[in-house]
N, C-alpha and C positions, 0 to 999 in steps of 0.2 A: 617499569611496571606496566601492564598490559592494561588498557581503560576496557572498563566492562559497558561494552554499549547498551548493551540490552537494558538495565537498569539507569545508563544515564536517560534513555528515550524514553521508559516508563514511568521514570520521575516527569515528564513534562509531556501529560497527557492535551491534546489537543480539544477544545472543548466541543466541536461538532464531533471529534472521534467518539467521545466518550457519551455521547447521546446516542451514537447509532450502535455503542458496544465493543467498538474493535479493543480487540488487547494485542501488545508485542506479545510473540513467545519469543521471538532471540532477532538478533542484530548485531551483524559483523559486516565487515568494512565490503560498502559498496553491494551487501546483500539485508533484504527483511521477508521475516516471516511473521505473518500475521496473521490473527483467530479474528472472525466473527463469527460469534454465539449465534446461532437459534434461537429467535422468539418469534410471537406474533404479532410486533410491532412492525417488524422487517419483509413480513407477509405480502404476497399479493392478496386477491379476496380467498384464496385457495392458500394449499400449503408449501405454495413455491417460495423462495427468497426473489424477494423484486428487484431487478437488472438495475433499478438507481442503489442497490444497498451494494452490492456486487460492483457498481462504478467507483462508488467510494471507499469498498473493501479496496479496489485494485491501485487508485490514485493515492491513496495514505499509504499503503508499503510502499509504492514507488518513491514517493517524498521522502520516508524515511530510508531507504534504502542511497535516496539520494545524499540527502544530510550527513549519512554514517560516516563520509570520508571526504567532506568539503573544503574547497581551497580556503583559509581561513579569513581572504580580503572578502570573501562573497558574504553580502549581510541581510539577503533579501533573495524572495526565489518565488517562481509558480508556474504550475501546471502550464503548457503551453499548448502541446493538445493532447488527445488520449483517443485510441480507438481500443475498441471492444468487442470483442466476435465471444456471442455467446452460445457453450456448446452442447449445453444438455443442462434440462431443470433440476435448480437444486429443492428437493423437495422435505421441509423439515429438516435439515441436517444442518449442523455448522461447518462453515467452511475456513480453509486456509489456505491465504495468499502468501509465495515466493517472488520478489521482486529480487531483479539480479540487474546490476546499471551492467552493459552490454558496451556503453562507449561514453567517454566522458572528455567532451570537448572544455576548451577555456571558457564557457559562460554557456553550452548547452549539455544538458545529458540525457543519455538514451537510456528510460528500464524496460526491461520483458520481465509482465508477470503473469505468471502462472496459478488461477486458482481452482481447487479442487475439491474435492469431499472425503472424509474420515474414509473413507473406504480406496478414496487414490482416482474416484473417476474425473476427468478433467469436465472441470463446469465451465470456464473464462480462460479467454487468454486476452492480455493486454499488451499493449505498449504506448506507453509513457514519453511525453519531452516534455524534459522541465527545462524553465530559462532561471540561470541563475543573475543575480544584480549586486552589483558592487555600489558604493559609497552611499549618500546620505537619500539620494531620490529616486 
């Protein structure tokens, strides 16, 4: 039988995720897409989405893009670094991230993600290294 990631990763919402808003829309192995809503909490003074909401949209799909297909001894993990070239204001709109892991060493992985605007323009592009950790510490 086929595990439905998307709904196991929905079930265990992250608790800063779910402050800034992000929602999974789908989650299969080694890929995530991910919504962040539009509001004016995520604002700058104006009606751009501010480049830390957009950091965080980018580093949560890549986590869970990470997660989707983990070695099962790995019981621990984190961001290790994250660049972000940002390429046009997303202005009022919600956007959505595609994180795609690109290379998946024995305790690093690489994502590129890609995020966008309901209309396809490219707002961000990321990439992600995460360190994964094995055993108790």
């Amino acid at each position: 039988m086929k595990r439905d990631l998307t709904a196991e990763f929905r079930d265990q919402p992250e608790p800063f995720s779910s402050l800034v808003g992000l929602e999974i829309v789908e989650v299969q192995q080694d890929f995530c897409r991910m919504r962040l809503p539009f509001r004016s909490e995520i604002r700058t003074s104006g009606v751009v989405v501010h480049g830390g909401a957009i950091a965080t949209l980018i580093d949560t799909a890549a986590v869970v893009a990470v997660w989707s297909d983990v070695d099962p001894t790995a019981t621990r993990g984190a961001t290790a670094s994250m660049t972000v070239n940002y390429l046009a204001a997303a202005q009022s709109v919600d956007l959505i991230a595609e994180a795609q892991v690109i290379r998946r060493g024995r305790s690093v992985v690489f994502v590129d993600v890609d995020v966008f605007s309901p209309t396809e323009e490219y707002i961000a592009k990321g990439l992600v290294t995460y360190k994964l950790g094995r055993g108790g510490k």
